[in-house]
C-alpha positions in Angstrom: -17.3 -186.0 -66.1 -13.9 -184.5 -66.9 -12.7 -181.2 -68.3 -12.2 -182.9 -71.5 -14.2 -180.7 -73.8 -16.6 -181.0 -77.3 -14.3 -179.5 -80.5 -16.5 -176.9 -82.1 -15.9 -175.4 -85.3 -13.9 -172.0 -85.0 -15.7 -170.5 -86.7 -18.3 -171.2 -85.0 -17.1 -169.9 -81.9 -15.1 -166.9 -83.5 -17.4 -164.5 -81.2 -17.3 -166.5 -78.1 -14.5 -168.5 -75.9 -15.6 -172.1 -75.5 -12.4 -173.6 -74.0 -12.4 -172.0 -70.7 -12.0 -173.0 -67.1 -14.6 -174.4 -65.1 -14.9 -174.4 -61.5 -16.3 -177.6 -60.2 -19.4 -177.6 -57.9 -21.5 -180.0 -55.7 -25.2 -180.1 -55.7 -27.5 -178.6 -53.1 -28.8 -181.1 -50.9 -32.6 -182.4 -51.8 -35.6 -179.6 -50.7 -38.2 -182.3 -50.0 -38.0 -185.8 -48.5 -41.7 -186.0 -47.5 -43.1 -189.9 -48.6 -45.1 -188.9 -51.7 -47.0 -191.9 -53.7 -49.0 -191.4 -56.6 -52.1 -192.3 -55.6 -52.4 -188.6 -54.0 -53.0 -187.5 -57.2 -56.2 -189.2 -58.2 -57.5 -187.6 -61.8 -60.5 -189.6 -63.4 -59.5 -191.3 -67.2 -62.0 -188.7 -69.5 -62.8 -189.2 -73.3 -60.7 -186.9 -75.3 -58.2 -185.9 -72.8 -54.7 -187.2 -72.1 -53.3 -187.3 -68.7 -50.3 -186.8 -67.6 -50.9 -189.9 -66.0 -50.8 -191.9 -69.2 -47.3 -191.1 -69.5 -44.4 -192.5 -68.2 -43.1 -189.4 -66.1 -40.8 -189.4 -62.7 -42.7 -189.4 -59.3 -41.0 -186.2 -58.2 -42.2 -184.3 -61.4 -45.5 -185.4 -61.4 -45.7 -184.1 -57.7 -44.7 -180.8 -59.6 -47.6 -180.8 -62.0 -50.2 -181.8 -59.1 -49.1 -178.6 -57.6 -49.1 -176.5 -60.6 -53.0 -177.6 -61.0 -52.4 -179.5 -63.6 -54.7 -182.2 -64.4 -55.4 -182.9 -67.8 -52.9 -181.9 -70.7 -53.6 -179.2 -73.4 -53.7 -180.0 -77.3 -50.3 -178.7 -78.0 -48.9 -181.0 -74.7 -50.8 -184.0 -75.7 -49.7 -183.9 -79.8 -45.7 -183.0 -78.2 -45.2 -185.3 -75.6 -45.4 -188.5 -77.0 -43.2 -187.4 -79.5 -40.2 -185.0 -76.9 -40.5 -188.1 -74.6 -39.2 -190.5 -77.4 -36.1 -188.2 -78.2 -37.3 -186.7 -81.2 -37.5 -182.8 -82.1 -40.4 -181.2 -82.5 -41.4 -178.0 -84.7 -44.8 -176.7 -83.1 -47.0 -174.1 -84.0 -48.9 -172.7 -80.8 -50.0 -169.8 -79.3 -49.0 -168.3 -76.0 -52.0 -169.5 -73.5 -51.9 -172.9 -75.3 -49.7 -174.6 -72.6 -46.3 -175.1 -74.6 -44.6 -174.1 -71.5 -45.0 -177.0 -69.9 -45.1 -179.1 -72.4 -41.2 -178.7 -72.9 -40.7 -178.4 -69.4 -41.8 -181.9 -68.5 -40.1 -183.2 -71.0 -36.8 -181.0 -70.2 -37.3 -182.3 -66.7 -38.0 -185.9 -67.2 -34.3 -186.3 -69.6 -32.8 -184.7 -66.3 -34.6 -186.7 -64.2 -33.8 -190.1 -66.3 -30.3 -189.2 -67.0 -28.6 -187.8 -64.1 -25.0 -186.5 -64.4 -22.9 -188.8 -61.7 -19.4 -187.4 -62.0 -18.2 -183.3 -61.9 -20.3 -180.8 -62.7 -19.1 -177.1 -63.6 -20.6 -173.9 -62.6 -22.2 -172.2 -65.3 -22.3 -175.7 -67.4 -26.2 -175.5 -68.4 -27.3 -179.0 -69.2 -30.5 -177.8 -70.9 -31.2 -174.2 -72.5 -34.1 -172.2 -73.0 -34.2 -169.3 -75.8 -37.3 -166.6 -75.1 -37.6 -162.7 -77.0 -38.6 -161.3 -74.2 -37.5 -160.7 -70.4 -40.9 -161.1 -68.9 -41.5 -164.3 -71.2 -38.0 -165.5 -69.7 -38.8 -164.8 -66.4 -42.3 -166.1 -66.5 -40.6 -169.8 -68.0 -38.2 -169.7 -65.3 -40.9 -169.0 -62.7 -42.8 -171.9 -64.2 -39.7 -174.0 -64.0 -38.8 -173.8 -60.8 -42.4 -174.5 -59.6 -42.2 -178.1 -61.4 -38.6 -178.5 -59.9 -39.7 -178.0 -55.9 -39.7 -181.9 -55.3 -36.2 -182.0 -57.1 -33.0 -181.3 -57.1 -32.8 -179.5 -60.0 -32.1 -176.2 -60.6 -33.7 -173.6 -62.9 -31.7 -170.2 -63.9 -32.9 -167.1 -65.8 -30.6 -164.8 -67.1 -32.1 -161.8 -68.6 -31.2 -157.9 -69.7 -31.9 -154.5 -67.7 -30.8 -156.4 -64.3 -28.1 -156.6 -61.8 -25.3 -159.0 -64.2 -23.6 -159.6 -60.8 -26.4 -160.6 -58.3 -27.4 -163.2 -61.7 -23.8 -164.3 -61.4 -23.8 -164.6 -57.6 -26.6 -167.3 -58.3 -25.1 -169.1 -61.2 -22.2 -169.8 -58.6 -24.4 -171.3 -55.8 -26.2 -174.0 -58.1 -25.8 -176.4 -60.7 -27.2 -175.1 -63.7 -29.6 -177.8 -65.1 -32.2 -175.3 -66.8 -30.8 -172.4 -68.3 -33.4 -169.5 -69.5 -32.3 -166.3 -70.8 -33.1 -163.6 -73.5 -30.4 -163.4 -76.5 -28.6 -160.2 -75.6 -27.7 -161.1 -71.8 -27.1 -164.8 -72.5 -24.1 -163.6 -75.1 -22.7 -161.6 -72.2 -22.6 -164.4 -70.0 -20.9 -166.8 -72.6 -18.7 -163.7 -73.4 -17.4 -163.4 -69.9 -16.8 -167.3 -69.8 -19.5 -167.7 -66.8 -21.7 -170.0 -68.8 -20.8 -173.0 -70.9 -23.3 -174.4 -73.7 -21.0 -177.3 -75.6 -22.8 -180.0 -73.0 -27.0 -178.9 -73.5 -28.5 -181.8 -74.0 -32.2 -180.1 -74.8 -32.1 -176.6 -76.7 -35.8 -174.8 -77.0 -36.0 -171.7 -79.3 -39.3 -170.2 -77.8 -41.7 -167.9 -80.3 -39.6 -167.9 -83.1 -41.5 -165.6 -84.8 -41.3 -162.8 -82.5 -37.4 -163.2 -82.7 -36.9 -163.0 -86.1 -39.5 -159.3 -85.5 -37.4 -158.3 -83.2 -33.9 -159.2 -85.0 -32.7 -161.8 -82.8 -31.7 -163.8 -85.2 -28.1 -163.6 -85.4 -27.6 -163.4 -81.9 -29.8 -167.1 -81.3 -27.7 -168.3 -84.4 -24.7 -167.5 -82.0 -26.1 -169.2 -79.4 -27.1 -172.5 -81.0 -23.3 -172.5 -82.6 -22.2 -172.7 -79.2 -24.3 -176.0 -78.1 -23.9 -179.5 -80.1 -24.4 -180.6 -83.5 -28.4 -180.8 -83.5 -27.5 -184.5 -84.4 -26.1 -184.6 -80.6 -29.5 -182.8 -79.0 -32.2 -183.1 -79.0 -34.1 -179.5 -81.0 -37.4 -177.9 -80.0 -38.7 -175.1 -81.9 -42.0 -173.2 -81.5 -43.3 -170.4 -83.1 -47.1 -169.0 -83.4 -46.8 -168.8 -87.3 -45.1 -170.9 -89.3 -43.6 -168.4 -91.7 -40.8 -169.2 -94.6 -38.3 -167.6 -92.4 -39.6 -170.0 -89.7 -38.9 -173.2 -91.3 -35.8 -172.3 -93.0 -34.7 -171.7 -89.4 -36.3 -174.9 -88.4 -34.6 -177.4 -91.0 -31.5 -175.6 -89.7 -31.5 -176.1 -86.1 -33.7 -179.3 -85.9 -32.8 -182.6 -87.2 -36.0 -184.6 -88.5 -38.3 -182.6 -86.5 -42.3 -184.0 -85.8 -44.7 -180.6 -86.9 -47.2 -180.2 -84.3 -49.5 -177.6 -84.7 -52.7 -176.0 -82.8 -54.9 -174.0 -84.4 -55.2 -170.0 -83.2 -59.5 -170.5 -83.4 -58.7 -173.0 -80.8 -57.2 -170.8 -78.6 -59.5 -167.4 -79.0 -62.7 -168.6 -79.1 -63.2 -171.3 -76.6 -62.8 -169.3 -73.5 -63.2 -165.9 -74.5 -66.1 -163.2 -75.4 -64.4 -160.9 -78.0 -66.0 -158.0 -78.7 -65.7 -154.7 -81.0 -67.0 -151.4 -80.2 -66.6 -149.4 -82.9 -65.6 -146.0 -81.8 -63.7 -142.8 -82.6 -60.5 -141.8 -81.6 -61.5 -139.3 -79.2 -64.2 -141.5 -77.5 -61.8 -144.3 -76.7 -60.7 -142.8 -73.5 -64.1 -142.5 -72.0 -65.5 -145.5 -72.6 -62.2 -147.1 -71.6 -62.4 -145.1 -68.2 -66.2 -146.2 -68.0 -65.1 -149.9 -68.7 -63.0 -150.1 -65.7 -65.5 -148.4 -63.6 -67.9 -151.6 -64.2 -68.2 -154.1 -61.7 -67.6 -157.1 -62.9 -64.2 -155.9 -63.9 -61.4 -157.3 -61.9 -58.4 -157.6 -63.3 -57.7 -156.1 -66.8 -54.2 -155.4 -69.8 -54.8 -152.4 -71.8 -52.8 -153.5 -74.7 -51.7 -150.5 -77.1 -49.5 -150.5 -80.3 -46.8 -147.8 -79.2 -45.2 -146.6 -76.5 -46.3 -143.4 -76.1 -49.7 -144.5 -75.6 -49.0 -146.3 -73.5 -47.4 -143.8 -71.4 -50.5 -141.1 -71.9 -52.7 -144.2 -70.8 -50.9 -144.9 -67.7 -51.1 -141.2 -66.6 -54.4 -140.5 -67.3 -55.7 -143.6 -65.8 -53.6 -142.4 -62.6 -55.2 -138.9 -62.8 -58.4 -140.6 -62.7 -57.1 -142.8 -59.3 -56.9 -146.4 -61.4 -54.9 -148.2 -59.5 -52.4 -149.1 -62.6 -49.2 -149.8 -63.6 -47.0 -150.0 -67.2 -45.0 -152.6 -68.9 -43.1 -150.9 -72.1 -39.6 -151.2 -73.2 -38.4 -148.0 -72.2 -39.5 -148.5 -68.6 -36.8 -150.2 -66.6 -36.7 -153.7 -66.1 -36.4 -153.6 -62.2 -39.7 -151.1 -62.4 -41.4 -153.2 -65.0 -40.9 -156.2 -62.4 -42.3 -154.2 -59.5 -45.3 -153.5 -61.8 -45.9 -156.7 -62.8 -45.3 -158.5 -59.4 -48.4 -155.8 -57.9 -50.3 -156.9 -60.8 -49.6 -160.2 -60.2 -50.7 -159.7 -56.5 -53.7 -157.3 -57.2 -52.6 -154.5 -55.6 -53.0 -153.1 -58.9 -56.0 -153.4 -61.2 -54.8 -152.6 -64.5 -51.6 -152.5 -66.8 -50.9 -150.8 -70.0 -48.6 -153.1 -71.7 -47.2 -153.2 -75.2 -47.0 -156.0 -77.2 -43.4 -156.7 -76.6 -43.6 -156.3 -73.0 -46.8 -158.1 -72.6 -46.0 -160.8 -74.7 -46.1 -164.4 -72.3 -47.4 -162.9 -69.1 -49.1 -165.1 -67.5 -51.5 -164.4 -64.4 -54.2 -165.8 -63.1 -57.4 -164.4 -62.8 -57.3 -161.6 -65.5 -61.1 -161.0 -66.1 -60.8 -158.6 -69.2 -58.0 -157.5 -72.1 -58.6 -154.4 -73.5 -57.3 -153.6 -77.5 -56.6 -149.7 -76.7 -55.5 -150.0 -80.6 -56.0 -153.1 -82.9 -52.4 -154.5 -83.1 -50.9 -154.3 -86.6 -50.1 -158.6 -87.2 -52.6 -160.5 -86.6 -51.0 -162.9 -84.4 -51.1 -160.3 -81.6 -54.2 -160.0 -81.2 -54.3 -163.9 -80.3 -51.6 -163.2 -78.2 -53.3 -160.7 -76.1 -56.6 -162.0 -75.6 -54.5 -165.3 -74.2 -53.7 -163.4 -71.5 -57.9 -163.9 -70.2 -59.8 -167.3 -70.1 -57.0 -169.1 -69.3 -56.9 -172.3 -66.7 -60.7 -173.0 -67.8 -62.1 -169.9 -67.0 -63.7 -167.5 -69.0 -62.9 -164.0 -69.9 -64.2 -161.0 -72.1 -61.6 -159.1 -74.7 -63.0 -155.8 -76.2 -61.3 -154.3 -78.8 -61.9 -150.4 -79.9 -61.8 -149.9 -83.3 -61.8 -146.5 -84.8 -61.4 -144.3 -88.2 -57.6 -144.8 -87.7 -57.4 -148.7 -87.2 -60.7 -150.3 -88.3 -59.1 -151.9 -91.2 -56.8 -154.1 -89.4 -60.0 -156.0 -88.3 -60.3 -157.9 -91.6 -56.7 -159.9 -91.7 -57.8 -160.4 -87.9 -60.9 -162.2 -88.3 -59.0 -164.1 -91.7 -56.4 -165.2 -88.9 -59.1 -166.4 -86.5 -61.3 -168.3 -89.6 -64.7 -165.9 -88.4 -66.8 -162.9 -88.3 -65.9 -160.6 -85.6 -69.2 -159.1 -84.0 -69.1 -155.1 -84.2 -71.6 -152.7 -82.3 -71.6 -149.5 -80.7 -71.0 -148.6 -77.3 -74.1 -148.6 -74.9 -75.2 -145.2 -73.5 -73.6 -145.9 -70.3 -69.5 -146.0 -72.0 -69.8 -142.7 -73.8 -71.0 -140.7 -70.3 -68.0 -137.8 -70.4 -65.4 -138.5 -67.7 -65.6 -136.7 -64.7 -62.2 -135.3 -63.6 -61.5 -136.8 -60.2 -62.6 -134.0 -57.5 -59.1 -132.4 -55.9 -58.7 -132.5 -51.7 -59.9 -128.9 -50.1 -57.1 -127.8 -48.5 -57.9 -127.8 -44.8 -57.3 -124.5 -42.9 -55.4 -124.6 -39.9 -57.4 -125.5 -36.8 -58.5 -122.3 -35.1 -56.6 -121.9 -31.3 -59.4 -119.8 -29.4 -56.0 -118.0 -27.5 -55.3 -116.6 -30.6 -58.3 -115.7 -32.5 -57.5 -112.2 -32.4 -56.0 -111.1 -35.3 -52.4 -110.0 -34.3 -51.5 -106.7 -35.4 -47.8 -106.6 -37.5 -45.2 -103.8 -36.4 -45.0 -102.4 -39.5 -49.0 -101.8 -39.7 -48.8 -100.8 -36.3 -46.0 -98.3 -37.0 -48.2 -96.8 -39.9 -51.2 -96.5 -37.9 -49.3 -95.0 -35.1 -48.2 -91.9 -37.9 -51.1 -91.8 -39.5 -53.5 -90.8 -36.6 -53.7 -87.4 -35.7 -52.1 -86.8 -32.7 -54.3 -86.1 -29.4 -53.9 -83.3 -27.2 -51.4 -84.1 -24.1 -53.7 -84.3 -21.3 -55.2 -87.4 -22.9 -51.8 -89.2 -24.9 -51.7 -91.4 -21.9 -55.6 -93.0 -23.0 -54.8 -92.8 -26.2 -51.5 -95.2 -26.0 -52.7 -97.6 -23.4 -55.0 -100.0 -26.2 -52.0 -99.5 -28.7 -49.7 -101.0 -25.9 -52.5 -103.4 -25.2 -52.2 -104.6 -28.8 -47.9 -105.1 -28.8 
């Protein structure tokens, strides 16, 4: 490849350098050389189900995807692949939890894998680039990336807000940058600074769509995207959970004859999950919160609530009653929201408070219950936070408190989901008042039998001494031999 560059538009690059300097790099040398065959990863032909098998995907990737535990694809991956794989973009409707993830990923990967670059690469030159709303989303993509890229040499970077810019840099410049994920704000300051180069992506995914426009991202992704080829020279992948008319306005102008694929949101919520409602009022949420997680079948749980400072009462009431628990909000720090998350992640804690912003593509395994504090105010959350249980094939229980304040959110809910959510009251047992957690005795000093007599201060001593008549002088000298006794 040479430093002979795309011409873009000014004024489509009015906010951001394109023509810069590129340092050339080499790529790292391969992380896995082990023979490998496909018949390792045996998974039985089943009615109804594609495989990954039954497409056409590298050797090293699908080593990947028998590590991940994948086996059979999701709706969303079999309706997109055959499509991605062919070169043409896609405009899918999905959910988080439905697999979309990967779905791009393997095809990402396999047009990397298919169509390696053989002359110079740059540093910072990202051949494919991945657009998410959120850090933890970001992060959890990149995570995912570089877990289908371990019997490659490929390289996966994520580039997100609230975190060292430099240590991110100091990667950038060790590794070719193949896959590029980032959230809008930090990926601006990068192509700012001239430390990453878009004009050669090759694959461009805008992740949730939706929740950009929400959260105003808008103009910032439109900056991006102006940065990367015409979308007649990439190839366009756009997902979103609704398909709004803000949606596909954005859609007809970033794709270029895009295939719709959509997945339903009853798919996703009712399969897996036991969604229940306990209608409650507002000052009987906490308890029967508290007496939730006291249950035993509770193992790992998200309390999702609609504002921050619920969140933050939440978190410290839960830790006055010795929850193990931690707290993903936006106006926690990223490096302590990454902490949080990775204990979570771990189990060292049991439950986190989480917004919907924050907890908005977290993915981890084995989350036995999500918890509606408050019933979110779009719809489309709510499917969004009861994906975070019953995923991977297993089954878990959402419960959702509704009260005077918030019980009228429940109809557009159960509109969204196409049924009848069942309502009850809460048993006996999750309306017991919350005992305050008992506070340590202080322990008294262990008693030293060599000192067990109380000492006796000079100044007491001194008072004593003038307040006690004064014996006659034949007898002073019995009189002062215990006082000297007691100095």
């Amino acid at each position: 490849m040479t430093e002979q560059k795309l011409e873009t538009p000014a004024s489509e690059t009015s906010d951001v350098a394109v023509e810069q300097k590129k340092k050339p790099t080499t790529r790292a040398p391969s992380r896995n050389n082990k023979p490998w065959d496909l018949s390792q990863f045996k998974v039985s032909p089943e009615k109804g189900k594609a495989r990954f098998h039954d497409f056409d995907l590298p050797l090293e990737l699908m080593r990947g995807i028998q590590d991940a535990g994948f086996e059979y694809c999701t709706p969303i991956q079999a309706a997109s692949l055959p499509h991605t794989l062919n070169g043409h973009d896609i405009v899918g409707k999905a959910q988080t939890g439905t697999g979309k993830t990967a779905a791009f990923l393997i095809n990402m990967i396999t047009d990397l894998l298919n169509h390696p670059v053989e002359d110079q690469r740059f540093l910072g030159e990202a051949r494919t680039l991945i657009l998410a709303p959120t850090r933890e989303l970001a992060i959890q993509i990149g995570d995912d990336a570089t877990q289908l890229l371990k019997h490659t040499k490929l390289t996966a970077h994520t580039l997100v807000g609230g975190m060292d810019y430099g240590k991110q840099l100091q990667k950038m410049q060790k590794h070719d940058c193949d896959i590029l994920v980032g959230t809008p704000g930090r990926l601006l300051d990068f192509a700012n600074n001239r430390d990453i180069y878009l004009d050669r992506v090759e694959v461009l995914v805008i992740d949730e769509a939706d929740r950009m426009l929400d959260m105003g991202f808008i103009p910032q992704v439109r900056r991006l995207v102006n940065l990367t080829p015409k979308r007649e020279d990439r190839q366009s992948l756009l997902f979103s959970a609704t398909f709004t008319p803000e949606v596909l306005r954005l859609s007809e102008t970033w794709t270029d004859k895009p295939v719709t694929v959509e997945v339903g949101a009853e798919r996703v919520a009712t399969d897996t999950v036991d969604q229940q409602v306990l209608i409650t009022t507002a000052k009987e949420k906490f308890t029967v919160l508290n007496n939730i997680l006291l249950g035993d079948n509770v193992d790992s749980v998200m309390v999702f609530a609609n504002r921050r400072d619920i969140c933050r009462t939440l978190h410290e009431k839960l830790r006055k009653q010795g929850f193990k628990v931690g707290i993903l909000s936006g106006d926690v720090p990223q490096n302590r929201r990454m902490r949080a998350l990775d204990s979570f992640k771990s189990g060292a804690l049991k439950v986190m408070v989480a917004t919907d912003v924050a907890g908005r593509g977290i993915h981890v395994d084995g989350v036995s219950h999500v918890i509606n504090y408050t019933l979110p105010e779009e719809p489309e959350d709510y499917v969004h936070r009861i994906g975070r249980t019953g995923r991977a094939g297993k089954t878990g229980i959402s419960i959702s408190f509704a009260c005077e304040d918030d019980a009228f959110l429940l109809e557009p809910i159960e509109k969204l989901l196409d049924m009848k959510l069942k309502c009850t009251m809460p048993e006996e047992n999750l309306i017991r008042p919350v005992v305050a957690p008992r506070q340590p005795a202080k322990k008294k000093p262990a008693s030293d039998p060599k000192v067990d007599v109380p000492k006796v201060e000079a100044s007491q001593l001194k008072t004593q001494t003038e307040t006690t008549p004064k014996a006659p002088k034949e007898t002073k000298s019995k009189v002062d031999a215990p006082v000297k006794d007691a100095l």
